[in-house]
C-alpha positions as CSV (number, residue, x, y, z in Angstrom):
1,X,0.0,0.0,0.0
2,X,1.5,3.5,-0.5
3,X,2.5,5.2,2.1
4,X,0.0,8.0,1.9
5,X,-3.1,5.4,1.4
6,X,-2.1,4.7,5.2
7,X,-4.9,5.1,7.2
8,X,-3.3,6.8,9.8
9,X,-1.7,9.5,7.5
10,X,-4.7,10.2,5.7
11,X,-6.8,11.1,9.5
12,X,-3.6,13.2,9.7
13,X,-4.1,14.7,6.7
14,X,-7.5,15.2,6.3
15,X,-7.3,16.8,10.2
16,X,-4.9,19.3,8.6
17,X,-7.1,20.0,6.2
18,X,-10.3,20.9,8.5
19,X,-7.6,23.0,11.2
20,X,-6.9,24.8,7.8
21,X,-10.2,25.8,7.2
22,X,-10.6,27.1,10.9
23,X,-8.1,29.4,10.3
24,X,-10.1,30.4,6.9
25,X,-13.2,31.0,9.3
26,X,-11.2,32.9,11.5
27,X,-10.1,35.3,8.8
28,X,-13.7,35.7,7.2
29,X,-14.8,36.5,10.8
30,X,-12.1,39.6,11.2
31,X,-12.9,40.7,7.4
32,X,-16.7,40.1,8.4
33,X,-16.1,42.4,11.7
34,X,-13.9,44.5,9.8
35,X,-16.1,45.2,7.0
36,X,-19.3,45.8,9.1
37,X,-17.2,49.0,11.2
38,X,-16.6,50.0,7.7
39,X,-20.4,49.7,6.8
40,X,-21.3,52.0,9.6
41,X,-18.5,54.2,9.2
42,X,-19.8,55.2,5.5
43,X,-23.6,53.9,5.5
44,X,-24.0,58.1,5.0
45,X,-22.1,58.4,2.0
46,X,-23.4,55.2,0.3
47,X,-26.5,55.2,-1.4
48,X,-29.8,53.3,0.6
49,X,-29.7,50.4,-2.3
50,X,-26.1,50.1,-2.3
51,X,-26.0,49.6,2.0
52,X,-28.4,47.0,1.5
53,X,-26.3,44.9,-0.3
54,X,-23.2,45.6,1.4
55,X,-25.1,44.9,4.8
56,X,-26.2,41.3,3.5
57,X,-23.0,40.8,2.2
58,X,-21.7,41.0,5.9
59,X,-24.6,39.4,6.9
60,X,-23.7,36.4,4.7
61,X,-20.3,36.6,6.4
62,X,-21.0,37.0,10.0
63,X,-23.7,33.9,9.6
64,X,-21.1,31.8,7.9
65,X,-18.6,32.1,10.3
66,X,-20.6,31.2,13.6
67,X,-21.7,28.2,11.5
68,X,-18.8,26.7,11.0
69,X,-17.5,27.8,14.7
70,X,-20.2,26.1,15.9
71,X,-19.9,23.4,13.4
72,X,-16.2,23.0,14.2
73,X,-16.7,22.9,18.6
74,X,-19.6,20.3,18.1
75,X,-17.5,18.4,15.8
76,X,-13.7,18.5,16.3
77,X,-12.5,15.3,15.0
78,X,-14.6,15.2,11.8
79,X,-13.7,15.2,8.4
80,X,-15.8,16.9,5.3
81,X,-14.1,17.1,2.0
82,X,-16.6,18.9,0.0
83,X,-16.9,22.0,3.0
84,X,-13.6,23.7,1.6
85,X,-14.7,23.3,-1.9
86,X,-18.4,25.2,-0.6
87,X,-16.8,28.2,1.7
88,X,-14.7,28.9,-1.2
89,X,-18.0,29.4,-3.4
90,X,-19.5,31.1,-0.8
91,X,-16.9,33.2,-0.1
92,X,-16.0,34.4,-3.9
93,X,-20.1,34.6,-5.1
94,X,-20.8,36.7,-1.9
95,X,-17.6,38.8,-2.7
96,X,-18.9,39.4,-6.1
97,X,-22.3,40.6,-5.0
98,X,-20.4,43.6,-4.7
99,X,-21.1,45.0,-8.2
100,X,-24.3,45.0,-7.6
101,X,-24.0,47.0,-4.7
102,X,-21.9,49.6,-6.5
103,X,-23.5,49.5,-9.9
104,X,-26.4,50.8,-7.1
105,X,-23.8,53.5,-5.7
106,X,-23.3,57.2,-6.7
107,X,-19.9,56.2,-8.9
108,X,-21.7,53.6,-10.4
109,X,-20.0,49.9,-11.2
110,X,-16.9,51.7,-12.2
111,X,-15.9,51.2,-8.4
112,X,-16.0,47.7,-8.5
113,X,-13.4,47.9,-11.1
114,X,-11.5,50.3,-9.1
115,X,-11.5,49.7,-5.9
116,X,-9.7,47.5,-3.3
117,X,-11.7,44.4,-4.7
118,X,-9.4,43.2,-6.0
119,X,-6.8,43.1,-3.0
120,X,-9.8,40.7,-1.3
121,X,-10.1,38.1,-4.3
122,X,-6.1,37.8,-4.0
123,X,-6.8,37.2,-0.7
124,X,-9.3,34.8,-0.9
125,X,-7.1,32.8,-3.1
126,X,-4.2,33.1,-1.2
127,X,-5.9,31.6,2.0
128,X,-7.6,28.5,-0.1
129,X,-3.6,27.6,0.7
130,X,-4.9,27.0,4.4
131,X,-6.5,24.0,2.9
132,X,-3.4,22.1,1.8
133,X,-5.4,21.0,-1.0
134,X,-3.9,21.9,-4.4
135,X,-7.0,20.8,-6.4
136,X,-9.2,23.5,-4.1
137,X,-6.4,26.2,-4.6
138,X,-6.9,25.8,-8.4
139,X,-10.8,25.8,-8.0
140,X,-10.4,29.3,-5.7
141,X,-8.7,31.3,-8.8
142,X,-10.9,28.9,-11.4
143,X,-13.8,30.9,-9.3
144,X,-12.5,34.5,-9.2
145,X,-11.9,34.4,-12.9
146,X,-15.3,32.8,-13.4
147,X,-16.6,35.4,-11.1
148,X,-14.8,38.1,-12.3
149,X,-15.2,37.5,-16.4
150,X,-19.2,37.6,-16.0
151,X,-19.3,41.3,-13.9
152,X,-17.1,42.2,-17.3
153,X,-19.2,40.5,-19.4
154,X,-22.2,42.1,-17.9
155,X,-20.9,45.3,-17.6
156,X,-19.7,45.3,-21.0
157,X,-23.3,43.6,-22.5
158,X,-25.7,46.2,-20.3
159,X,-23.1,49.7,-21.2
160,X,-23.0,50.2,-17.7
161,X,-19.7,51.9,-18.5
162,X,-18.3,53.5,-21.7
163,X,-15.2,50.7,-23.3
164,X,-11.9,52.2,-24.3
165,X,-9.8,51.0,-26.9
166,X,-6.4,52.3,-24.9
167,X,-6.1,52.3,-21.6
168,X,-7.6,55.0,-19.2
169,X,-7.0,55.7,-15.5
170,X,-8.8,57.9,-13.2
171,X,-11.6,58.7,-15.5
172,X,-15.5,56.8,-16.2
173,X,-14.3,54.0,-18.6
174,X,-12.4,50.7,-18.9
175,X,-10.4,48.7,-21.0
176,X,-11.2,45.3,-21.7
177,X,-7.5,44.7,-22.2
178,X,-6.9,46.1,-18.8
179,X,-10.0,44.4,-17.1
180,X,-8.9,41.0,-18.3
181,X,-5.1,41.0,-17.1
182,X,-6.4,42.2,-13.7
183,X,-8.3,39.2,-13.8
184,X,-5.4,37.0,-14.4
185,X,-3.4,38.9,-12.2
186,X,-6.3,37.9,-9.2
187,X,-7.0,34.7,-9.9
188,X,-2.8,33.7,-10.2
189,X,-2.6,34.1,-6.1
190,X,-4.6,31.2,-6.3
191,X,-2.3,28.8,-8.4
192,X,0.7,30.0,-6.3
193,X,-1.0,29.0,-3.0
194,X,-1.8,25.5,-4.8
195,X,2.0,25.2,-5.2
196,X,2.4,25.9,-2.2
197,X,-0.2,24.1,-0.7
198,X,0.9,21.1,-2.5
199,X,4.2,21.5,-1.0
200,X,3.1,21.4,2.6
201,X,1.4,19.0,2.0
202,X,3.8,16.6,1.0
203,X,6.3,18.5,4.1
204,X,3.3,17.4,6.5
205,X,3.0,13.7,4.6
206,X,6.9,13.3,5.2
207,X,6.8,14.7,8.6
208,X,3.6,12.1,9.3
209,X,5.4,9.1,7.3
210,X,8.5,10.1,9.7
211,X,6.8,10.4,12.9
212,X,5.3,6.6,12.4
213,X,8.7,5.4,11.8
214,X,9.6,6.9,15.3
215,X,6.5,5.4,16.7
216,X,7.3,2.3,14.9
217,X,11.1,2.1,16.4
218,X,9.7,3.1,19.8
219,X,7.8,0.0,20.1
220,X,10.4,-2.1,18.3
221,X,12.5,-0.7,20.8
222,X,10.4,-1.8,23.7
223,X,9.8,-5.1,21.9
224,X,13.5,-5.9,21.7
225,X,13.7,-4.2,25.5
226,X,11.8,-7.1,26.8
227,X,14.9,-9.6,25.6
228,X,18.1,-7.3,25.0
229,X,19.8,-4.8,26.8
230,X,19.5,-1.0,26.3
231,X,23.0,-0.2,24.8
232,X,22.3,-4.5,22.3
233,X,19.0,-2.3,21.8
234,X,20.5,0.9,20.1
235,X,22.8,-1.7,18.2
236,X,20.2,-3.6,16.6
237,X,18.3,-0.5,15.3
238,X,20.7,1.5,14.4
239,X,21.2,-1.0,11.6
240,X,18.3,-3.9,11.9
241,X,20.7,-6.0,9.1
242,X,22.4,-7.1,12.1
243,X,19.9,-9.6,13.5
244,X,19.4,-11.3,10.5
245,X,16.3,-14.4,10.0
246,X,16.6,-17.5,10.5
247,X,19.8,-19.2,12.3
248,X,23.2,-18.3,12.6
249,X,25.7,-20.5,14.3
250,X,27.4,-18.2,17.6
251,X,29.6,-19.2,20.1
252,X,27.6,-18.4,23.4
253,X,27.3,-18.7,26.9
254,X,24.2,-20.2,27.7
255,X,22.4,-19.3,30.9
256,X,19.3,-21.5,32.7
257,X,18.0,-20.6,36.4
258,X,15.5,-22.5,38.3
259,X,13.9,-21.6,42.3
260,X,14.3,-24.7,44.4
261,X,11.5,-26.7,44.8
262,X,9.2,-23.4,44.6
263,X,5.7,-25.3,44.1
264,X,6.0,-27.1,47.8
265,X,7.0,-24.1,49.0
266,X,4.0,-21.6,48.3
267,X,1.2,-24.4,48.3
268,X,-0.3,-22.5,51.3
269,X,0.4,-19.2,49.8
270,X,-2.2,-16.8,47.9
271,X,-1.3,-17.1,44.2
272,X,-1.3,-13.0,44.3
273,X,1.5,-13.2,46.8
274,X,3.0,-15.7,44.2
275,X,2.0,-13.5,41.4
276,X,4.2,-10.3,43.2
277,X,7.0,-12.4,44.2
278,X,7.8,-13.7,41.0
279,X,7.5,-10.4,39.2
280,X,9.9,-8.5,41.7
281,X,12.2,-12.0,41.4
282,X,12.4,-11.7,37.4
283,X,12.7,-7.7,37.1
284,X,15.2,-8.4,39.4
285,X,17.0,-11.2,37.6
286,X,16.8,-9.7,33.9
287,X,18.1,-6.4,34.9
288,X,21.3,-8.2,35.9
289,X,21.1,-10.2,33.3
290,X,21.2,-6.9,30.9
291,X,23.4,-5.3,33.0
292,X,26.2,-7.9,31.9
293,X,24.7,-7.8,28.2
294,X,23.0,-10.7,28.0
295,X,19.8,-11.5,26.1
296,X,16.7,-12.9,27.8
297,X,15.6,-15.8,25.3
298,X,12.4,-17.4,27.6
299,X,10.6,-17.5,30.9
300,X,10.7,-21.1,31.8
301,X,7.7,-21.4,35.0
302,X,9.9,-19.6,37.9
303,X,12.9,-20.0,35.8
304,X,14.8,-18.5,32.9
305,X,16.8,-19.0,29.7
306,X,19.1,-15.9,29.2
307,X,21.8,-16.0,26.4
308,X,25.4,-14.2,26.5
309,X,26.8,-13.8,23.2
310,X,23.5,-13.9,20.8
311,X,22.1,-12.4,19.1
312,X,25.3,-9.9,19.2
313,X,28.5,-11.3,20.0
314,X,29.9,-9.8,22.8
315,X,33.5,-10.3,24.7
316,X,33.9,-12.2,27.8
317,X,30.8,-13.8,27.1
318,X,31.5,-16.6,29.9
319,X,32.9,-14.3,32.4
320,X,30.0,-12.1,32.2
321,X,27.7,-14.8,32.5
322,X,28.9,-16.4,36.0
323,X,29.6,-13.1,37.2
324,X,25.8,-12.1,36.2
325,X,24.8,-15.3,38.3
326,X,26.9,-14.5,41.1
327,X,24.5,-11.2,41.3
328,X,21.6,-13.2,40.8
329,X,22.2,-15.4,44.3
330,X,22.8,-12.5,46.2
331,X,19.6,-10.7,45.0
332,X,17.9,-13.8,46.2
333,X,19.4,-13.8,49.9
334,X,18.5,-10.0,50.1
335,X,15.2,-10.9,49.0
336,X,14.8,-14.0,51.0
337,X,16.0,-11.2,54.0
338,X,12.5,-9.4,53.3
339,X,10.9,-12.7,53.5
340,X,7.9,-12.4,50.6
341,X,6.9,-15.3,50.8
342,X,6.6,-15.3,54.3
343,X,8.1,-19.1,53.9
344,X,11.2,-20.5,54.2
345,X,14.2,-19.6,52.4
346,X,14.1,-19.4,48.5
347,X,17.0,-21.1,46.5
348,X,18.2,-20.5,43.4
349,X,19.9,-23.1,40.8
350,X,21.8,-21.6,37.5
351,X,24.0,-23.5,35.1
352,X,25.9,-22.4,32.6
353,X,27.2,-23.9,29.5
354,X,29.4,-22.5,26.9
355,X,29.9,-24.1,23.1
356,X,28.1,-23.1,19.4
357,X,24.4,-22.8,19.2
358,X,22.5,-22.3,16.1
359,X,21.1,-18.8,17.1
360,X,17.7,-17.1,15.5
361,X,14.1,-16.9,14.8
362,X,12.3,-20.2,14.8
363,X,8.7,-21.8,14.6
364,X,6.3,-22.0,12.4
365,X,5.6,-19.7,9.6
366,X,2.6,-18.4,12.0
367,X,4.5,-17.6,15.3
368,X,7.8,-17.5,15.6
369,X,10.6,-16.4,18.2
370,X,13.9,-15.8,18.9
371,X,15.6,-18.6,20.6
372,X,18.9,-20.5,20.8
373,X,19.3,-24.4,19.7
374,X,22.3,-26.9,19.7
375,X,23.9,-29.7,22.6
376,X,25.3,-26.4,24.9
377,X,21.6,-25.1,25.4
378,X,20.6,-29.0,26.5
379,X,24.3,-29.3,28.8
380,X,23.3,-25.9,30.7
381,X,19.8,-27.5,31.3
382,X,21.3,-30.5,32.9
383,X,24.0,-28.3,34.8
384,X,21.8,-26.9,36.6
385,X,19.4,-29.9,37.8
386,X,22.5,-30.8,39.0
387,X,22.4,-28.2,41.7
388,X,19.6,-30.3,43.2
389,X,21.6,-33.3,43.9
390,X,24.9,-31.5,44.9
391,X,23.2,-28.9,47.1
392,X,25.2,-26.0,44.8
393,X,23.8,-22.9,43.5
394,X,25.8,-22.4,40.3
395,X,27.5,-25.0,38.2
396,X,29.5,-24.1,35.2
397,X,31.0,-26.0,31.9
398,X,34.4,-26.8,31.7
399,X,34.6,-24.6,28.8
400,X,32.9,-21.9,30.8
401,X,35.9,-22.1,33.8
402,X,38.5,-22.5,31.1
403,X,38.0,-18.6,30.2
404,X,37.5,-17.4,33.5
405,X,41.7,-17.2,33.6
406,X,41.8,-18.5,37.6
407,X,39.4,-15.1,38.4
408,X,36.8,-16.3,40.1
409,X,37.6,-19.7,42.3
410,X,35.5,-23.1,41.7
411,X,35.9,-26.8,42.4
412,X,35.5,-29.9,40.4
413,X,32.2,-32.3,41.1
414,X,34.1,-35.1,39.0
415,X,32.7,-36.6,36.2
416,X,28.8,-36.8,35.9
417,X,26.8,-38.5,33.1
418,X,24.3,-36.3,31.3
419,X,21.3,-38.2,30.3
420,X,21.5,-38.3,26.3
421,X,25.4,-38.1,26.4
422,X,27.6,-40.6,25.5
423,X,30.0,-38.9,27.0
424,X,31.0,-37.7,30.9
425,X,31.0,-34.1,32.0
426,X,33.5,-32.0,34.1
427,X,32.1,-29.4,35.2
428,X,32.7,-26.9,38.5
429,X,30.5,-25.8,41.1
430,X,31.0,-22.0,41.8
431,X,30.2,-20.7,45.3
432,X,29.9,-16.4,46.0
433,X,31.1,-17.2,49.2
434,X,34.5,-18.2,48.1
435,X,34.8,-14.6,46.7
436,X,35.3,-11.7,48.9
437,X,32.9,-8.7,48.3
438,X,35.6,-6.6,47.3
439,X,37.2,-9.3,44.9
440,X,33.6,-9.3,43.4
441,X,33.3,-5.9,43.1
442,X,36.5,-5.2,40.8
443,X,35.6,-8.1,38.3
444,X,31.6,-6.1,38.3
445,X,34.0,-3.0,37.5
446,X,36.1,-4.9,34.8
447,X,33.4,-6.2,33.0
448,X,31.4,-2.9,33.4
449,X,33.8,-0.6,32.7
450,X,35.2,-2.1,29.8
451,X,34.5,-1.1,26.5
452,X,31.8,-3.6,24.2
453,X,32.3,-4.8,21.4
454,X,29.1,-6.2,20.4
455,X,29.8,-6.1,16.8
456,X,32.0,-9.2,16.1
457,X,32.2,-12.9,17.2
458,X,34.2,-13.2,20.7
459,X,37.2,-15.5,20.2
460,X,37.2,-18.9,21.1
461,X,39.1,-20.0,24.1
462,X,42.7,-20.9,23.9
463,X,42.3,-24.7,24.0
464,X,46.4,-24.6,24.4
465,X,46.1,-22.9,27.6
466,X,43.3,-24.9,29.1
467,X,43.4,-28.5,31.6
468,X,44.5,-31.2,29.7
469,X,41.3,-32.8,31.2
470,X,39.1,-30.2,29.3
471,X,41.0,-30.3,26.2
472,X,40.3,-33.5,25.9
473,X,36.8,-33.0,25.6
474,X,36.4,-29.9,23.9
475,X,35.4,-31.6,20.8
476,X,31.9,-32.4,22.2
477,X,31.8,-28.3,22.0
478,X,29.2,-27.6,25.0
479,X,31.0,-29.3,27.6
């Protein structure tokens, strides 16, 4: 559909269209004033037959214009096309009732020739601009030489007024010559506000077309706020190309979290109370899960799936993750300090794998989402139902603690089978308590205070530098 067929540009458009015939109304109701004081200032002078035209002519004006006020306070948002295209007649005819009025006067018609009238059709045509309608700009000075070209007709068919064959000023006579470049010369105000008009009108259809591209980034934005960071945010739409369709392979850290046996533990609690706990819990989870720029993929019951590394790559992917679960367990215990619940204490299990995923939107060609796939999303599920049967809080991959460089302390739980895996995993149980408060704040400032680079792959870990035990399972790639 073209972009001005858009529903929503078109109410714009049309609503500019009706403000600009309030401001026409509000004009006719000075001239109308206007005109009026200048009735009463000369009714003496004027002949009886001549003030009776000039009085309905302001008549005319005076009842136009509180018609459409009141038409315009007892209908604001509507929309008539064919009113500009009738004030404009009115307007013009009414205007030309004036030639009656001074064929009626002492001078005679010769003052409609003469006079100021022709300062108020170029007026007239001017404001038909207010409509920012080029079509009813052309129809305005269409009308004041339609108008115009009968009075001279008339004038010239009934002898009102002698014809000159050169042109005359000051004296009792015209020139046809004269008469129909004036016309011309009236009616071309008309053609320049079309132009104009026109041209606003497509300023106010690009302003409109822009100002829905801002809306529609706003709520992309807050779309993409519900799963990304703020700063992976500004990076995605400042050039969408980045987060491409379908799947890309990425080398990622792969989050899960999960509350310890949290159904037992509010059976004999009002679901509203659950309701509140678990919103508090999961605001405060995902903002320290964007804090290290990671990606929220899913809610999973009381748990989550958060992704570091994917959709954008970003450095220190694994570090960032345990660090971000580190901050996760203590938010717990200072929740579990305010007691929610009003149960016992809550516990938290995360696990953390590290490997290639497959990366991207997938499901159905009716509803899809953004999600991560591959063997290191399934090991980081199984790490942390570990947590259950070791009585840990976070358990990390070998290839996790293989890029943590001997920052942040952990010990082995010896090999455990994964069910599914052919293969035994090593992975390492990571405790906050081992780190001291202030070790744990300069790794939040390293990581935070470091400069992002979100717009490459992270490199993989040095396998040369790593346990022989790990190397020697690296090729299963989530481990």
């Amino acid at each position: 559909m073209n972009v001005e067929e858009s529903p929503e540009i078109v109410r714009s458009l049309q609503a500019q269209e009706m403000r600009g015939e309030q401001i026409v109304n509000h004009v006719r109701m000075v001239f109308a004033v206007l005109s009026l004081l200048t009735l009463v200032h000369v009714h003496e002078i004027n002949t009886p037959g001549a003030n009776q035209i000039f009085a309905l002519q302001v008549g005319v004006y005076l009842a136009v214009s509180v018609a459409l006020y009141a038409f315009f306070r007892l209908r604001r948002n509507a929309y008539v096309g064919w009113l500009k295209y009738l004030t404009i007649c009115a307007d013009l005819a009414v205007l030309t009732l004036t030639a009656l009025a001074t064929a009626r006067n002492h001078s005679g018609i010769i003052e409609y020739f003469t006079s100021y009238l022709p300062t108020v059709y170029v007026l007239w045509n001017l404001m038909s601009g207010f409509r920012y309608s080029l079509a009813a700009c052309l129809y305005s000075a269409a009308l004041s030489a339609i108008f115009n070209s009968i009075v001279l007709a008339a004038t010239v068919y009934t002898g009102a007024i002698p014809i000159s064959e050169v042109s005359v000023y000051g004296q009792n006579v015209i020139n046809i010559a004269d008469q129909c470049q004036q016309i011309l010369y009236m009616a071309l105000p008309g053609v320049v506000a079309g132009i104009i008009a026109r041209m606003s009108r497509n300023l106010l259809l690009r302003a409109e077309v822009e100002s829905m591209a801002r809306l529609r980034l706003e709520r992309e934005k807050q779309e993409l706020g519900r799963y990304l960071s703020k700063d992976l945010v500004d990076f995605v739409l400042s050039d969408p190309g980045r987060l491409k369709l379908g799947g890309t392979r990425r080398h990622v850290s792969v989050m899960f979290t999960d509350i310890r046996n949290f159904t037992p533990l509010t059976e004999s609690v009002e679901p509203e109370v659950v309701v509140s706990f678990l919103n508090e819990y999961f605001t405060e989870m995902v903002a320290i899960v964007f804090r290290y720029g990671g990606t929220l993929d899913k809610y999973i019951g009381d748990g989550l799936m958060a992704v570091f590394g994917a959709p954008l790559s970003v450095e220190d992917a694994p570090k960032r993750a345990v660090i971000a679960a580190l901050e996760m367990v203590q938010a717990l215990e200072r929740m579990n300090q305010r007691k929610l619940l009003g149960c016992g204490e809550i516990r938290m299990g995360v696990g953390i794998a590290t490997g290639t995923v497959i990366s991207g939107n997938i499901g159905s060609l009716q509803r899809m989402e953004y999600t991560c796939i591959g063997d290191t999303v399934n090991t980081a599920s199984r790490l942390e139902q570990f947590n259950k049967e070791l009585g840990s809080k976070i358990i990390i991959c070998q290839a996790t603690y293989a890029t943590l460089e001997d920052c942040i302390p952990a010990q082995p739980t010896g090999a455990l089978s994964i069910r599914g895996k052919s293969r035994q995993v090593h992975p390492y149980i990571v405790d906050h308590q081992d780190l001291s408060p202030e070790r744990l704040e300069e790794l939040r400032r390293e990581l935070l205070q470091a400069p992002r680079r979100i717009d490459s792959m992270p490199p993989r870990p040095d396998v040369a530098r790593a346990p022989a035990a790990w190397r020697s399972t690296d090729r299963e790639g989530a481990q």
